[in-house]
C-alpha positions in Angstrom: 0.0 0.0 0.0 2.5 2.3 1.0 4.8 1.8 -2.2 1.4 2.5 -4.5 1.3 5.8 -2.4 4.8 6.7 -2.8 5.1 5.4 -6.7 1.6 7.6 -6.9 3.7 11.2 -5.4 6.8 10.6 -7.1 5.1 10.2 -10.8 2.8 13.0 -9.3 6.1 14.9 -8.7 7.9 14.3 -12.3 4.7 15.1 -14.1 4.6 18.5 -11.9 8.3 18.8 -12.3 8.4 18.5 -16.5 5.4 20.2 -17.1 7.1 23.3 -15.3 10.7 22.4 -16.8 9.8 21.8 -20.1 9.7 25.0 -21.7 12.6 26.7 -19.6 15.1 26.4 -22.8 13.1 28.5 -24.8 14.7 32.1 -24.2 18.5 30.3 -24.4 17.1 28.3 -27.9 16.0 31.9 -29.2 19.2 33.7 -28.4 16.7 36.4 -26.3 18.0 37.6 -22.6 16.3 35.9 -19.6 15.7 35.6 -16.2 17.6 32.3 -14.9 14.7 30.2 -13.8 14.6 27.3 -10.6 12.1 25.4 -9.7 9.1 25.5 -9.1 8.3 29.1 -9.3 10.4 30.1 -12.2 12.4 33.2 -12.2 13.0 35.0 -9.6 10.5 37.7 -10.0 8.0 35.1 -10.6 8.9 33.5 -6.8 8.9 37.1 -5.5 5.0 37.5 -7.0 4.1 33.9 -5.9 5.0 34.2 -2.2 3.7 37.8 -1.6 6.8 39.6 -1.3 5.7 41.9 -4.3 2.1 42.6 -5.9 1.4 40.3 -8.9 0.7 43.2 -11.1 4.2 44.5 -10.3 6.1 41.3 -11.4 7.9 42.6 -14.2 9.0 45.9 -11.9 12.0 44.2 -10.1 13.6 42.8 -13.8 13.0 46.0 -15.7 14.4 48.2 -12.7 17.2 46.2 -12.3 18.8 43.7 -14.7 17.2 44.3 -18.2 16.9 48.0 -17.5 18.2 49.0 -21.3 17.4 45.6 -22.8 14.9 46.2 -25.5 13.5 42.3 -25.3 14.2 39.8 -22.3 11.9 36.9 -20.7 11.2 35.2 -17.6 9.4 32.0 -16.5 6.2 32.1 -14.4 6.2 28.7 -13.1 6.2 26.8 -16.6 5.0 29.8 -19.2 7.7 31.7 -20.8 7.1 35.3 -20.5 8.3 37.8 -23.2 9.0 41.5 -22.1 9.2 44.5 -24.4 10.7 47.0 -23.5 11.5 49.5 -26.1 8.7 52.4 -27.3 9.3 51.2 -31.2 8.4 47.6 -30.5 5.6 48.6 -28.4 4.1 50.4 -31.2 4.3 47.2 -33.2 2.8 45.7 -30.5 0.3 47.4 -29.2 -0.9 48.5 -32.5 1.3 48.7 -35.8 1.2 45.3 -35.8 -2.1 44.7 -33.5 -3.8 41.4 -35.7 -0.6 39.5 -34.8 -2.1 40.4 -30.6 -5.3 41.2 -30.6 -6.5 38.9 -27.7 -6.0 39.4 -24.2 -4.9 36.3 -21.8 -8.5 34.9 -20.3 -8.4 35.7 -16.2 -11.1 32.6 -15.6 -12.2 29.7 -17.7 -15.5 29.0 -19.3 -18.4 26.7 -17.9 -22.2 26.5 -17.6 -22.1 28.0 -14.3 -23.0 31.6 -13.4 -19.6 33.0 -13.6 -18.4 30.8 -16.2 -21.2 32.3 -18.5 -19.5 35.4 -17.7 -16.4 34.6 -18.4 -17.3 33.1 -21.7 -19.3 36.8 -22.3 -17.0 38.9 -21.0 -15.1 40.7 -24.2 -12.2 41.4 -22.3 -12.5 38.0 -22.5 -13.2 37.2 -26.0 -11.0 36.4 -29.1 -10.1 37.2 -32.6 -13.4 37.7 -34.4 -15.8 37.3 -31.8 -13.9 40.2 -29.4 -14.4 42.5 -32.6 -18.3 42.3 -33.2 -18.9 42.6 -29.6 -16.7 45.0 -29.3 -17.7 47.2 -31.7 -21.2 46.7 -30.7 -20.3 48.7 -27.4 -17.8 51.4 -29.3 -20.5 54.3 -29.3 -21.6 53.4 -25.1 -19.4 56.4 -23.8 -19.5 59.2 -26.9 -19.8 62.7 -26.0 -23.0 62.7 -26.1 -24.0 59.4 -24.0 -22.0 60.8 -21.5 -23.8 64.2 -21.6 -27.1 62.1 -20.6 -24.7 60.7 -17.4 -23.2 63.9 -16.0 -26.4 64.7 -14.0 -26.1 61.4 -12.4 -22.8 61.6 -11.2 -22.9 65.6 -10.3 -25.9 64.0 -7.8 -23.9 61.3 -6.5 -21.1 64.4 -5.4 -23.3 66.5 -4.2 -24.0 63.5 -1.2 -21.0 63.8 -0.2 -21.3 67.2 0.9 -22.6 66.8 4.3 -19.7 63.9 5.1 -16.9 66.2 3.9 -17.9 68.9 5.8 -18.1 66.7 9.0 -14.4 65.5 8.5 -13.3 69.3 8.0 -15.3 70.9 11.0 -14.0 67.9 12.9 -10.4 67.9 11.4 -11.0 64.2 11.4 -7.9 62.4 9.8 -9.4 60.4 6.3 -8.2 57.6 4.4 -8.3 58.5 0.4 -9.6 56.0 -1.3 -12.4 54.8 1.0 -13.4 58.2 0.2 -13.1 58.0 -3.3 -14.4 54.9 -3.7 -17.9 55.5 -2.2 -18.1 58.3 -4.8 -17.1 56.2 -7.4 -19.3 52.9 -6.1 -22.2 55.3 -6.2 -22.0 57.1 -9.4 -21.2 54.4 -11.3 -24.7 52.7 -9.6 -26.3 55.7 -10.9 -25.2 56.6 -14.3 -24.7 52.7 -14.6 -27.6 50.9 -13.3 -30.2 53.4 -12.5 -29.7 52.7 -8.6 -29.7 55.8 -6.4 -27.2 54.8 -3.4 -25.7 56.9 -0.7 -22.5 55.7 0.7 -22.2 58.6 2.8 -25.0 58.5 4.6 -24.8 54.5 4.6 -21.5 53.1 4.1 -23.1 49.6 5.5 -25.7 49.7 2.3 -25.6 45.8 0.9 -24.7 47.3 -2.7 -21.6 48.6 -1.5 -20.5 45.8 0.6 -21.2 43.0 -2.2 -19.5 45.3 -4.6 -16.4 45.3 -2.6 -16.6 42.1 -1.4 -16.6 41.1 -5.4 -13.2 43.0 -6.0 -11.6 42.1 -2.7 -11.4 45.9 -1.8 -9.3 45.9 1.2 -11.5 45.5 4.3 -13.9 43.3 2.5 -12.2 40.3 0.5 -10.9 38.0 1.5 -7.1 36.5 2.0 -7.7 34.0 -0.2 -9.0 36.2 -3.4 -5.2 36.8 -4.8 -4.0 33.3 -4.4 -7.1 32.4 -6.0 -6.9 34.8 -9.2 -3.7 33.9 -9.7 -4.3 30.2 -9.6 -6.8 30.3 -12.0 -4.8 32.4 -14.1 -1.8 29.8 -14.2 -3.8 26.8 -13.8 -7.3 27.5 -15.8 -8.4 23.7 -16.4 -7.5 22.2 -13.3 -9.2 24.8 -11.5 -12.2 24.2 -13.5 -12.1 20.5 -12.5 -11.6 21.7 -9.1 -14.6 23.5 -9.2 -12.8 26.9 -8.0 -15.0 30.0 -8.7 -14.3 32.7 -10.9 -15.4 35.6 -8.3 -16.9 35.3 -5.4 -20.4 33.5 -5.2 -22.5 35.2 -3.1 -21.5 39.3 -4.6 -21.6 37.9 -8.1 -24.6 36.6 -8.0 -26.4 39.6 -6.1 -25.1 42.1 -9.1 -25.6 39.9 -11.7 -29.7 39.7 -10.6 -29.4 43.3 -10.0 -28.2 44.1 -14.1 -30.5 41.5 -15.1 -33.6 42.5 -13.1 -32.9 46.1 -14.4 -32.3 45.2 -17.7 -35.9 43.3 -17.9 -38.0 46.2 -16.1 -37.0 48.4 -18.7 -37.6 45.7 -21.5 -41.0 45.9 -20.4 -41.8 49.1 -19.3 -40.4 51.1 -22.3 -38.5 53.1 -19.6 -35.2 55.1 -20.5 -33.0 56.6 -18.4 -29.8 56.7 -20.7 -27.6 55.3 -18.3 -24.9 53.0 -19.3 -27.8 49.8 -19.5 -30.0 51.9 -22.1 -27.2 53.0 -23.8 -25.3 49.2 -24.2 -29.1 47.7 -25.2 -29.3 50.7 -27.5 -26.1 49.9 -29.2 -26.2 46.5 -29.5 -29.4 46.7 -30.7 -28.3 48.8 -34.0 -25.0 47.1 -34.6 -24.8 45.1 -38.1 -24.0 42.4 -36.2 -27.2 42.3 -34.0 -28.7 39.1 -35.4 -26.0 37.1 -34.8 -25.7 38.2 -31.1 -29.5 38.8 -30.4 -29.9 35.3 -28.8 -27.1 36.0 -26.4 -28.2 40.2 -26.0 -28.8 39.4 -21.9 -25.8 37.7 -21.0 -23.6 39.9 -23.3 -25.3 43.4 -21.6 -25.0 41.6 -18.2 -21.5 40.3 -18.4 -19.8 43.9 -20.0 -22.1 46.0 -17.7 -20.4 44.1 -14.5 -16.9 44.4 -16.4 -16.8 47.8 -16.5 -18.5 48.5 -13.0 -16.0 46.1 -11.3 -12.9 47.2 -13.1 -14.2 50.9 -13.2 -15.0 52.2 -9.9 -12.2 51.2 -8.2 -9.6 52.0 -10.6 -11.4 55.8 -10.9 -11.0 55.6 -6.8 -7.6 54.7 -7.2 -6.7 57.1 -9.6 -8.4 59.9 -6.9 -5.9 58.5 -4.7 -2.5 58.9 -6.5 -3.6 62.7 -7.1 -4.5 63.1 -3.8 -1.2 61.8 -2.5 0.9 63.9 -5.1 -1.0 67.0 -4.3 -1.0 66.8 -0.9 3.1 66.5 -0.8 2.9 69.3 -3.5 1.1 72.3 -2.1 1.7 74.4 -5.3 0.1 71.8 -7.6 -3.5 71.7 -5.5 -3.4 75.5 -5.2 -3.3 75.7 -9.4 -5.6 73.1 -9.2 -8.1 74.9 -7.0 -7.5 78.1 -9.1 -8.6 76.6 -12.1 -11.7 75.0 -10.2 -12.8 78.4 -9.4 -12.1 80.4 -12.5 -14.3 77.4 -14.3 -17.2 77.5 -11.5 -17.1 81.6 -11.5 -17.7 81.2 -15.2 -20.7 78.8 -15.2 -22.4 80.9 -11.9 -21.6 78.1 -9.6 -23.0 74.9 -11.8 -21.0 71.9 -12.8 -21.8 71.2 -16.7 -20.2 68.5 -18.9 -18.4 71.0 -20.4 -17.1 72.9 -17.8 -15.5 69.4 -17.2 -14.2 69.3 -20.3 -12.6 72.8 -20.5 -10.2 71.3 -17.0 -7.1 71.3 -18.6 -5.1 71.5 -15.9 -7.1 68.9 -14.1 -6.7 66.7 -17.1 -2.9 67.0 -16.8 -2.3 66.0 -13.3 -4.8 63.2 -13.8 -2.2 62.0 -16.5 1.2 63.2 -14.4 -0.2 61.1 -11.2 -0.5 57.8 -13.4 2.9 58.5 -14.5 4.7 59.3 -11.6 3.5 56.4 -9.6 4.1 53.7 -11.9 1.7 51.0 -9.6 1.5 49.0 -12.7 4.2 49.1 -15.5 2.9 46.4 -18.1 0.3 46.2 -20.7 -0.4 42.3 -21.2 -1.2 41.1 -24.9 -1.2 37.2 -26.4 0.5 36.6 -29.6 -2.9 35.1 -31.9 0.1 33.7 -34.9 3.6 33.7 -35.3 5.3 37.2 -35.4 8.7 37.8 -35.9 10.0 40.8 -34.2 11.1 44.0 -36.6 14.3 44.0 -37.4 15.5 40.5 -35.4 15.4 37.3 -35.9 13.2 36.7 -33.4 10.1 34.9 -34.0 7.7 35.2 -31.2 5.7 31.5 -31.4 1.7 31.7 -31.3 0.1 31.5 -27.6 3.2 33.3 -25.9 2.6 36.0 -23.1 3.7 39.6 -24.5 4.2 42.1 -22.2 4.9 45.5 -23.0 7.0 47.5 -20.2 6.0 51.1 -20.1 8.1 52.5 -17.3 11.0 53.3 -19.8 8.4 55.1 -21.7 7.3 57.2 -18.9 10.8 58.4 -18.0 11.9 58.9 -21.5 13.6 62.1 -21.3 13.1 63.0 -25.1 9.4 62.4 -24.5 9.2 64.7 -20.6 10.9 67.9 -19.9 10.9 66.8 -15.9 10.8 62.6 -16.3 12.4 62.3 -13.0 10.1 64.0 -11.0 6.3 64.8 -10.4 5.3 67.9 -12.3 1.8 68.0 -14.4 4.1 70.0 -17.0 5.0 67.1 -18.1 2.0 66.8 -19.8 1.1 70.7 -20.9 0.1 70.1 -24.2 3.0 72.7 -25.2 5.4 70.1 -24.2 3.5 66.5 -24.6 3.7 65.6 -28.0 4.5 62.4 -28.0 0.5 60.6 -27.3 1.7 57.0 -27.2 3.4 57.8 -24.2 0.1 58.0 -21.9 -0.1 54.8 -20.9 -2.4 55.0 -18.4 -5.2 53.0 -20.1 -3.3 51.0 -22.5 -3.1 52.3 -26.2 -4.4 50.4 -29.3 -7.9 49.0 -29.9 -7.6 46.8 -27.2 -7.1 50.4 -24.4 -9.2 50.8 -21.6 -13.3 51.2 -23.6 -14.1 53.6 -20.6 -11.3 56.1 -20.5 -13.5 59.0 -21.0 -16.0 58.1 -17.9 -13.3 58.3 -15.7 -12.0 61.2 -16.4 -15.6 62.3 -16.4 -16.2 60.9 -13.2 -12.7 61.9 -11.0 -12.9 65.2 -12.4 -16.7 65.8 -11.0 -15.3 64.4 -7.7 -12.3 66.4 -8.1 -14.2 70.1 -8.6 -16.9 69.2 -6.2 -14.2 68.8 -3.4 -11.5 71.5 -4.2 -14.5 73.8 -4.7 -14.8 74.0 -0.6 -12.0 72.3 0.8 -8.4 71.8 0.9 -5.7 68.8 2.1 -3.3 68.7 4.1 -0.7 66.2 5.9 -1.3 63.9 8.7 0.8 61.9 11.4 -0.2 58.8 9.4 0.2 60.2 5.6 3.0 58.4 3.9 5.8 60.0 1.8 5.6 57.0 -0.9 2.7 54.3 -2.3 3.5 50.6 -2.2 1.1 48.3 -3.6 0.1 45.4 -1.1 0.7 42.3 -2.4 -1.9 40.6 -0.7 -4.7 43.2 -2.1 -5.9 44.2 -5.6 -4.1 47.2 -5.6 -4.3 48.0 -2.1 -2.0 50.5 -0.6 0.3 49.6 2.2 -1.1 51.1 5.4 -3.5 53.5 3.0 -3.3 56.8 1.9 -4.7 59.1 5.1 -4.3 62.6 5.3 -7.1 65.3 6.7 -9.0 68.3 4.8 -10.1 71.9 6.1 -12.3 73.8 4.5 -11.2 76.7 2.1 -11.6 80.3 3.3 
């Protein structure tokens, strides 16, 4: 008996041990520079990811910092799957869109099944591929236009005007504030609103079941769980044997209570007639005029229900992130908030006191220190693609095989100094249009058709939260407010001990 066990482990073991092995020799065979690899984690950066030492979406960080700093290609190994890294503006172009039918899918984060969340999965057109992604996606192309966005503003403007009451209690109280719990029960609420037609206060009840299923479903700090990391990333390596595990997707119980919410809303209007030209009208709306309709319409419900949850999950937080970076820069940079609150008031003097679309839109100062905080803090530095057929590299002899992991590293790109006039450090001038000319160097949201599909509602969005705020109050430094951000590698891009700081009001 106890042989059978011991033969069954050791076979167990050499399986485990070839399947991550086997592809280590592919870097050395192609002559590209790599990151020496052990087992069973792979290279070194991979180990560092694995075991929590560093965030997962920070991987590449430690190798293009250090050792392939001014190397234009290198790989590593991620357990068994060879990782190529670009890191060179040119290529990236290629990449990202020169050459974008050689990469125009996206690595799957889940796998497929006839559960709930493997429907989703399968729907999702982050998710999609090749011909399939490019209906569906441009089905949704004209969801956030100028116009449709127009329809939204209200909605949001609402959502910022409840937070009035809260702000001015931390201010009277000079009650120290951590940034991007603040942000994100803006952000949680307007996106309920000019989303899915749902009129939630966070303020007033930051215990409301929306918002705790919502961040429950993202593993916002505070609400996930330890487990949600480990568990993205082991369906991410492991796909199929997580499916035959049975290991959910997302979370059960939060998926589930959004998805009834998007569908529920979604079938009250179908039978109603009711429009409120929020983002579910406005996705049925689109879909419904695309040319490629009939070959969708059967699958119209799961498609609306899978994309709305995409870009609420992915949205909201990233939009309350993004508050927090500028909130951090500007409060260790008094002279950037005080231009910042300048403009706020010219543009509100202007418009008698009312925040419009296109007072929004006229921010342009705003705009570039939403664009300078992305780039100074670097939180992420790659933009993942997967190679769809063979694609040999311009002007090498590189051939980069079908199925491999691209990524492109963007960090060099942010700190080109032929592309910045102050790369090293944070100044919005970096991005005066004066001096920005180079576009593909905004990484922020990815470039190429496969970039970020909401961009414009969250500048839309932070910059409502952004005028509504500076128009009254101010920040300022506390004992607990940190001179750097550090991901947490144990949170979706959670901040080591958060960002807290406290607010007065303006005179």
């Amino acid at each position: 008996m106890w042989i059978e066990v011991l033969l069954f482990f050791a076979l167990l073991f050499l399986y485990v041990y070839r399947w991550v092995t086997g592809s280590w020799d592919e870097f050395k065979k192609r002559g590209i520079p790599y990151a020496e690899p052990s087992f069973p984690f792979g290279s070194k950066n991979a180990k560092q990811a694995m075991m929590g030492e560093v965030a997962f979406f920070e991987a590449d960080k430690s190798l293009g910092r250090g050792d392939f700093k001014n190397t234009k290609i290198w790989g590593y190994y991620m357990m068994g799957q060879p990782t190529l890294v670009i890191n060179d503006e040119d290529l990236a172009k290629h990449i990202l869109i020169k050459d974008f039918d050689h990469f125009t899918d996206l690595r799957s984060f889940g796998y497929h099944s006839e559960s709930k969340d493997g429907m989703l999965i399968k729907y999702m057109y982050t998710n999609m591929k090749g011909d399939e992604w490019k209906k569906v996606r441009s089905m949704m192309s004209g969801v956030f236009t100028s116009g449709k966005l127009k329809h939204m503003t209200p909605f949001i403007i609402q959502c910022a005007d409840n937070m009035e009451p809260y702000l001015d209690n931390l201010a009277i109280n000079d009650t120290e504030f951590e940034v991007r719990d603040l942000a994100s029960r803006f952000t949680l609420d307007a996106f309920a609103s000019a989303g899915f037609g749902l009129e939630n206060d966070s303020f007033k009840n930051p215990d409301n079941i929306f918002r705790k299923m919502s961040l429950s479903l993202i593993g916002a700090p505070g609400f996930g769980s330890s487990w949600d990391m480990p568990r993205t990333i082991f369906i991410m390596i492991f796909p199929g044997f997580s499916k035959m595990l049975g290991i959910p997707n997302f979370p059960k119980v939060p998926l589930e209570f959004l998805c009834n919410i998007i569908e529920k809303t979604y079938h009250d209007r179908k039978n109603s007639g009711f429009k409120r030209n929020d983002i579910i009208d406005v996705c049925v709306e689109e879909m419904k005029k695309s040319v490629h309709y009939e070959e969708f319409k059967d699958d119209l419900e799961p498609i609306l229900t899978a994309n709305a949850l995409m870009l609420f999950f992915a949205g909201f937080d990233t939009q309350a992130i993004t508050i927090t970076m500028m909130f951090h820069d500007m409060v260790h940079n008094e002279e950037v908030q005080n231009r910042l609150i300048e403009e706020v008031d010219e543009a509100l003097d202007a418009s008698g006191g009312k925040i419009t679309y296109d007072l929004i839109e006229g921010l342009k100062y705003m705009d570039m220190v939403f664009k300078e905080s992305f780039r100074h803090n670097m939180l992420f530095t790659s933009h993942e693609r997967v190679c769809t057929k063979d694609y040999k590299i311009p002007n090498t002899d590189i051939v980069v095989p079908k199925g491999r992991i691209v990524h492109v590293f963007f960090e060099g790109i942010g700190t080109n100094k032929d592309t910045f006039i102050d790369p090293d450090n944070y100044n919005p001038e970096n991005f005066n249009p004066d001096n920005f000319t180079n576009k593909f160097a905004n990484m922020a949201f990815g470039q190429g058709p496969r970039a970020c599909p909401g961009t414009r509602y969250a500048y839309l969005a932070v910059k409502i939260f952004l005028v509504k705020f500076f128009s009254k109050y101010r920040i300022k430094a506390s004992e607990k407010t940190q001179r750097t951000m550090e991901l947490d590698p144990l949170v979706g891009f959670g901040i080591k001990g958060g960002t807290w700081m406290k607010m007065e009001k303006r005179e």
